[in-house]
N, C-alpha and C positions, 0 to 999 in steps of 0.2 A: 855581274853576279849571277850565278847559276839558282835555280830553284827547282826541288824537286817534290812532288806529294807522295809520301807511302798511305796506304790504306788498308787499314787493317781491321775487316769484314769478319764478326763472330755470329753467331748465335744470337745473341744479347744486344750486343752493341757493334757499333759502327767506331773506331778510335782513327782520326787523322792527323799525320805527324808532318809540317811544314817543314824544308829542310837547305838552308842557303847556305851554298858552298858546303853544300857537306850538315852543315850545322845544326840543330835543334832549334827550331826559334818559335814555332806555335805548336802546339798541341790540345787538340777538341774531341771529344766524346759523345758521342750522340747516342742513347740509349734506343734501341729499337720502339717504334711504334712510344715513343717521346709527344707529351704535348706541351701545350704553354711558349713556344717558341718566339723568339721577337719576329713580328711581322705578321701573327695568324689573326685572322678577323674574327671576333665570338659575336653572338645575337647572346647579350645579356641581358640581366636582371637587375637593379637596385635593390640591395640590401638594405641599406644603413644610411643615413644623412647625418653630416656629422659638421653642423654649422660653423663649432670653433677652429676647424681645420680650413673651410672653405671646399670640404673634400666629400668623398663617398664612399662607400664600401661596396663593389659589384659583384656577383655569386656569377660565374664564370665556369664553373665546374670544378671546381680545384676546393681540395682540402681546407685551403684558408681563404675569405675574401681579397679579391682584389682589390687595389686603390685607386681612384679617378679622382685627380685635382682639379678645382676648376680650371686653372691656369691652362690644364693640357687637354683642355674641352675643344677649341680652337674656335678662331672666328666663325664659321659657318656651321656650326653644332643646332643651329636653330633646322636649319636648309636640310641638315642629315636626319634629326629626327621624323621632320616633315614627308621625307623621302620613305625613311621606315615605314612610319606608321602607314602611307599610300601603296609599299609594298604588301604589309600585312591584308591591308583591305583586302576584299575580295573582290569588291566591285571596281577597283583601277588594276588598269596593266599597264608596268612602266618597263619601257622598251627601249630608252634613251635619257641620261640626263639632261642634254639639252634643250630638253622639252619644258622641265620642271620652273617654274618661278622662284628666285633664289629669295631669301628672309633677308633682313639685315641682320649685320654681326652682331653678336653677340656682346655687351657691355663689359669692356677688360676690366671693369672694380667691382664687377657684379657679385650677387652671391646664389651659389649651388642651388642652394634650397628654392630660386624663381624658376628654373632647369628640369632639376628632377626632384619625383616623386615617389618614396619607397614603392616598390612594386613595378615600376614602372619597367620596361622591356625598352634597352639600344643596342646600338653596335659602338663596339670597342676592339682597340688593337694592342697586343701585349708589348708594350715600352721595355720594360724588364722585366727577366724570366724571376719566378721565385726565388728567394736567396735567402738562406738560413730560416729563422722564424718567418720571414717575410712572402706574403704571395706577390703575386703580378704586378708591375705598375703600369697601369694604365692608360692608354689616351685615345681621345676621339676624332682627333684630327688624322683621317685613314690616308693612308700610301702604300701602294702597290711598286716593289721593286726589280724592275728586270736590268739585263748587263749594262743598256749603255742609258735608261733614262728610268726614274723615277714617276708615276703616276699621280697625282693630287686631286682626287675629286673633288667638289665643290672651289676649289679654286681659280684663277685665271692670271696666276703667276707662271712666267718662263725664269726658271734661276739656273745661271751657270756654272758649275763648279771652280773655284777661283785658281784652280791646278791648273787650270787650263791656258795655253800662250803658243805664240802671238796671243797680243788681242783682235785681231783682225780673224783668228780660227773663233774666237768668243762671241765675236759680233755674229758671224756666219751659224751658227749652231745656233745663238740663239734666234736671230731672224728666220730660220731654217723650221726650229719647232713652230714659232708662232705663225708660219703660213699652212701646218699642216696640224695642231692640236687642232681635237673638239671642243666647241665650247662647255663650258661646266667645270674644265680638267687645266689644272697648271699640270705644270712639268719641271722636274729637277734633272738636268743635262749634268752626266757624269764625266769622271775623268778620260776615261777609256772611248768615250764619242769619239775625242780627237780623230780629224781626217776621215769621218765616219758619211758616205752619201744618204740623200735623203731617202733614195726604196729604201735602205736596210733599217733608217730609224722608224721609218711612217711604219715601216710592219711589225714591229717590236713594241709600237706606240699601240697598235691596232688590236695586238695581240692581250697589252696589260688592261685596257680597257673593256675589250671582251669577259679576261679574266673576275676584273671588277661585278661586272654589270650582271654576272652569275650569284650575283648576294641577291637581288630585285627576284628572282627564280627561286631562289631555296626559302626567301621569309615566307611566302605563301604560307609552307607545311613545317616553318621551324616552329619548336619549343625552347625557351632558354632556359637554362643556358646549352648552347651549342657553337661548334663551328664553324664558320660558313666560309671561309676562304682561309688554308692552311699553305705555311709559307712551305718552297718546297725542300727537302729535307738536307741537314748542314752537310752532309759532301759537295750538292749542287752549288748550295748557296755559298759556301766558302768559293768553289772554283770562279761562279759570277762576280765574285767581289774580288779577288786577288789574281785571277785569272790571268795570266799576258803570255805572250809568243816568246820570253825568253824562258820558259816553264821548258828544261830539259825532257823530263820523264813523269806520268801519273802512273804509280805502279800499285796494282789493285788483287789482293787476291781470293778473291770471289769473281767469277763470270760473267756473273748477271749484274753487278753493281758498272764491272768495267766494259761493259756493253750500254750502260746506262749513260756514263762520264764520257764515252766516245761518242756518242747520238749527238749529246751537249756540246762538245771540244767542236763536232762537225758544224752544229749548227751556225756556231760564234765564227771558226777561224775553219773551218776546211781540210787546209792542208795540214793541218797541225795535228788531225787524226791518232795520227801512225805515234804520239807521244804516250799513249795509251797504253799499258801492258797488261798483260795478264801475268803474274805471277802463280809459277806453280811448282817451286819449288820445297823440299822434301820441311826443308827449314822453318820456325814460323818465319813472318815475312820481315815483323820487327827487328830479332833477333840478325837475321841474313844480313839488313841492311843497316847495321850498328846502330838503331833508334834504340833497342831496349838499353844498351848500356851508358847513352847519353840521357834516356830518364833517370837512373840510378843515380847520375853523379850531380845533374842538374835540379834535383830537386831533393824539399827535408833542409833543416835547418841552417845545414851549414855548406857553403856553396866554394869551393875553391877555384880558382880564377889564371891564376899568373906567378908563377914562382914563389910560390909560399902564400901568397897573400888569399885571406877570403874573404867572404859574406859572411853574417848570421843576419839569418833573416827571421822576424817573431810577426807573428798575426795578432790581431785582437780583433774584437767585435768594433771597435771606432775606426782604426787603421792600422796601417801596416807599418813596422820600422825595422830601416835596415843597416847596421854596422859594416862601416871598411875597418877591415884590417889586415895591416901590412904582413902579421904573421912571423916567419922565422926569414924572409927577405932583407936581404942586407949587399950594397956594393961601396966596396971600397973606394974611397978618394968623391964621394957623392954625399953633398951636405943633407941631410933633414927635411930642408922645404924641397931640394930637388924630387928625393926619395920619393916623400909624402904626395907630390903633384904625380910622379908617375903613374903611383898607386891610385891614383886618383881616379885619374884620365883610364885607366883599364877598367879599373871598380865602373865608371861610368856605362862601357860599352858592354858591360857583362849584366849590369842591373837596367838596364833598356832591353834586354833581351828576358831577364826571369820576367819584367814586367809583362811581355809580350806573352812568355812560355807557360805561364801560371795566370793569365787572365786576371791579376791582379786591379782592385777597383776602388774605387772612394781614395782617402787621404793615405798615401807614401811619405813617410817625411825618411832621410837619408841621414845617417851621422857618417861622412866622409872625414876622412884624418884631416886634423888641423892645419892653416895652412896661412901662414902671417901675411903675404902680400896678395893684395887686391887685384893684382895682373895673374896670377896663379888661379882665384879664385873664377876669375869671368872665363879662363878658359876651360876650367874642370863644367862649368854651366855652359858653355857653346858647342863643348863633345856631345853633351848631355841633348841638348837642342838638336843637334848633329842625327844624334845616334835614335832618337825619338822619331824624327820625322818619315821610320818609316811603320812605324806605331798607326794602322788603321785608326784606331780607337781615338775619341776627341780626349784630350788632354791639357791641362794644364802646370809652365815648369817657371817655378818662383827661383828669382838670383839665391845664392847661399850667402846664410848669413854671416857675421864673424866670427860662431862659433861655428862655420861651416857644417851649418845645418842645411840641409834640401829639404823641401815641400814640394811635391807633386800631388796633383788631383787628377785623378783620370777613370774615365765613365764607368760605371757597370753597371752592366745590364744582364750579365748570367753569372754563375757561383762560380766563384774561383777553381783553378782546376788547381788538385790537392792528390799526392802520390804518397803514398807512405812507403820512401826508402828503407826504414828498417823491418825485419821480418822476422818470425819466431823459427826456430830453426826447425829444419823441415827433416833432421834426423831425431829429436830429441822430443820435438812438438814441445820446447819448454822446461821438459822435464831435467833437463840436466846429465841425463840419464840415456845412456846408447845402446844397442844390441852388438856385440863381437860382430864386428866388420866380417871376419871370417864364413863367417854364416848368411851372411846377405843373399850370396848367389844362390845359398837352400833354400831361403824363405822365396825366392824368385821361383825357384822352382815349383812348391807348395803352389803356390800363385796363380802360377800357368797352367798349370793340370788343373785348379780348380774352375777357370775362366773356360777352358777348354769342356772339359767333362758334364761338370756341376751346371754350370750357365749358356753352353750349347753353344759359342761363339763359333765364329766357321772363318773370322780373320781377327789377328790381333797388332795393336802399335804397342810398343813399349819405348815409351823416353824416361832417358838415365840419363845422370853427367856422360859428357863425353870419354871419362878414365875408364866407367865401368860399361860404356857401349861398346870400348874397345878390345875390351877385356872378356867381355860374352862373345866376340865377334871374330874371338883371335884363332888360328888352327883349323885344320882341315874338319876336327871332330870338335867343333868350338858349342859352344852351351845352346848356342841359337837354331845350331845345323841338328843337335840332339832332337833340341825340341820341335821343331819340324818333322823329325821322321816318323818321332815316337806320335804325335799328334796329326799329322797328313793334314796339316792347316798351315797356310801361310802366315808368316810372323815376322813385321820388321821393327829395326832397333835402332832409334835414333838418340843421337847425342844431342843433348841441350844444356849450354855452356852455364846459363843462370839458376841453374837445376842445384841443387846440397850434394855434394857427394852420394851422400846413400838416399837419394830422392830419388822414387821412381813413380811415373803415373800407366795406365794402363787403357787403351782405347779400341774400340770396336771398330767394325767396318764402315759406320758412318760417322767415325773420328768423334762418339760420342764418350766422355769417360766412364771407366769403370770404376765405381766409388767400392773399393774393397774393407 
């Protein structure tokens, strides 16, 4: 299987689009200068105690309080506080955990309120990013994650990822960390170790706990809430986590981003460099490499699939539920349950992917077409299992029942990613209501003298559908070639195919628009 990343670098945002065999299969958003992310360390506050929960409410920085369960306080939540509080002192300087005398754990039936005390000042790490009404979820038990090993302070667990085989490669990794961790610090040994020597883990080891041990340096002068160790931002973190040597092409078009993704690419694998592009062509980059019209058809309600057959797919605030249907799909001399298992087994490997492509979370339950025998049903559940397992995300996939019902449950931890396929028309703006086409290229003109003249532009873009880019473009004395001589300003005229017919935008020399 081929895999490629597009990367699509704005102003705003950072949009990255996963793509196997061609395919749409992830797409993440990262807003520029974004916080709250899973993985960032905050120096907070206690808000709220909130006995009947067993919970808290921590001020974080964020609009709404976050939530800290005890549950996800972790065993050594005594040992971290104690750490804090000796960093905030003035009169200790901590230069190593393994120095520190470790507390015993913390009582698993205990309650919150023996823990913490409104007012009181920890450290916390964002579990889950805020999600609708909902802030941060919370937890205390810190981990530091880099490509091939995972960090646990206060720990003295070595765990190996259970992907991992032989077991004789298991045994070796993990006998491997434990003659080279410091004490104080487990370690979660990832999939991607495999065959991995010990220079390159001890330095990658050296490296997260350096990272760590920069929290002991910043309490001195912190106030909370603040953040004291921020994970590094989602293009990186995506590549460290999905990252492998059969990644064809990372195609990036910004400079400075794809100088950043080849430093990383170099540091991990080397040779694998040269996978790095810089895109600079005239096109956006989505549009070039058919992403924008696989968002369009992949997302919004209704999902078609396989010869007629589709999705409807409906959100709610509890979960999510998603209809097969066959549609206007029909073959001759083919009974019913055949039909309905076909449809089945497609619907499967199409709704393992929206689940992937839309970051879908909490309860999925599936209404697949009916399907009377019990060998039909275990194998429309084993595509299902099949087509899941390359699903990151933890998950769980319940048998269908005999009204071939599907339950899924699967994590979340960031807001669903959410496209609005339908658009207000971008000639009529709604109105229902259009200006004589005939006239278009006069108001274009009006336009251009006024951008020119009026607003002192010294370069201009113009994106039109591609009918009327062709069309201003065409002839020796063509509308474009006018308006260059009469203006002695360069002017170019691009076609964009997702554009309304009589949609035009208009852009300066630093490709800034011009809101006319």
């Amino acid at each position: 299987m081929s895999s490629d990343l597009i990367i699509d670098v704005t102003p705003s945002e950072v949009v990255i689009a996963l793509l196997e065999d061609r395919r749409l299969v992830e797409l993440t958003r990262e807003k520029q200068g974004s916080k709250f992310a899973v993985g960032d360390i905050y120096f907070a506050r206690v808000r709220k105690i909130m006995p009947s929960l067993n919970a808290a409410f921590i001020d974080v920085g964020y609009e709404k309080d976050a939530f800290l369960h005890y549950l996800d306080m972790g065993p050594q939540f005594s040992t971290l506080n104690k750490v804090t509080n000796m960093a905030i002192s003035s009169k200790n300087r901590i230069s190593s955990l393994s120095k520190i005398q470790s507390e015993p754990d913390i009582n698993k039936t205990g309650k919150i309120g023996d823990l913490l005390k409104v007012g009181q000042n920890i450290l916390v790490q964002i579990a889950k990013e805020p999600i609708s009404t909902k802030g941060p979820r919370l937890t205390s038990e810190l981990s530091v994650a880099g490509r091939n090993l995972v960090l646990m302070p206060f720990s003295e667990r070595v765990s190996v990822s259970q992907k991992i085989s032989p077991p004789e490669e298991k045994h070796r990794l993990k006998k491997l960390i434990q003659s080279i961790r410091p004490k104080k610090y487990g370690v979660i040994v990832r999939t991607v170790s495999t065959g991995k020597r010990v220079a390159e883990l001890d330095q990658e080891l050296k490296k997260l706990v350096a990272k760590f041990e920069t929290i002991f340096q910043k309490l001195k002068k912190a106030t909370a809430p603040v953040l004291l160790v921020g994970e590094i931002n989602r293009t990186t973190a995506l590549l460290r986590d999905i990252y492998s040597p059969d990644f064809n092409s990372i195609i990036v078009n910004d400079a400075e981003v794809a100088d950043e993704i080849a430093e990383y690419i170099e540091s991990i694998i080397p040779e694998k460099k040269k996978t790095v592009k810089y895109y600079k062509g005239g096109q956006p980059i989505f549009e070039h490499f058919g992403v924008d019209r696989q968002i369009k058809s992949s997302f919004g309600k209704t999902v078609s699939f396989k010869n007629g057959a589709y999705l409807i797919i409906e959100h709610t605030e509890a979960f999510h539920v998603i209809d097969v249907n066959s549609g206007n799909r029909s073959k001759a001399g083919v009974d019913q349950e055949t039909n309905a298992l076909e449809v089945n087994l497609a619907a499967a490997e199409e709704i393992a992917r929206q689940l992937r492509l839309r970051d879908m979370g909490g309860i999925i339950v599936i209404d697949f077409i009916d399907m009377h025998f019990s060998e039909n049903r275990q194998k429309v559940y084993e595509k299902m299992r099949t087509m899941m397992a390359a699903d990151r995300t933890k998950h769980n996939i319940l048998q269908l029942s005999k009204f071939c019902l599907m339950q899924i449950t699967r994590q979340r931890v960031r807001p669903e990613e959410h496209i609005e396929t339908s658009e207000i028309c971008p000639t009529c703006h709604g109105t229902g209501i259009v200006s004589p086409s005939i006239l278009f290229a006069d108001e274009l003109d009006v336009k251009v003298n006024y951008i020119f003249k009026d607003l002192c532009k010294k370069k201009l873009t113009l994106k039109v559908h591609p009918f009327i880019a062709a069309y201003l473009q065409i002839g020796i004395l063509s509308r474009r070639r006018k308006w260059i001589i009469k203006h002695l300003h360069p002017l170019h005229i691009e076609g964009v195919s997702s554009y309304g017919l009589l949609e035009c935008h208009f852009f300066d020399e630093n490709m800034e628009e011009i809101i006319l």
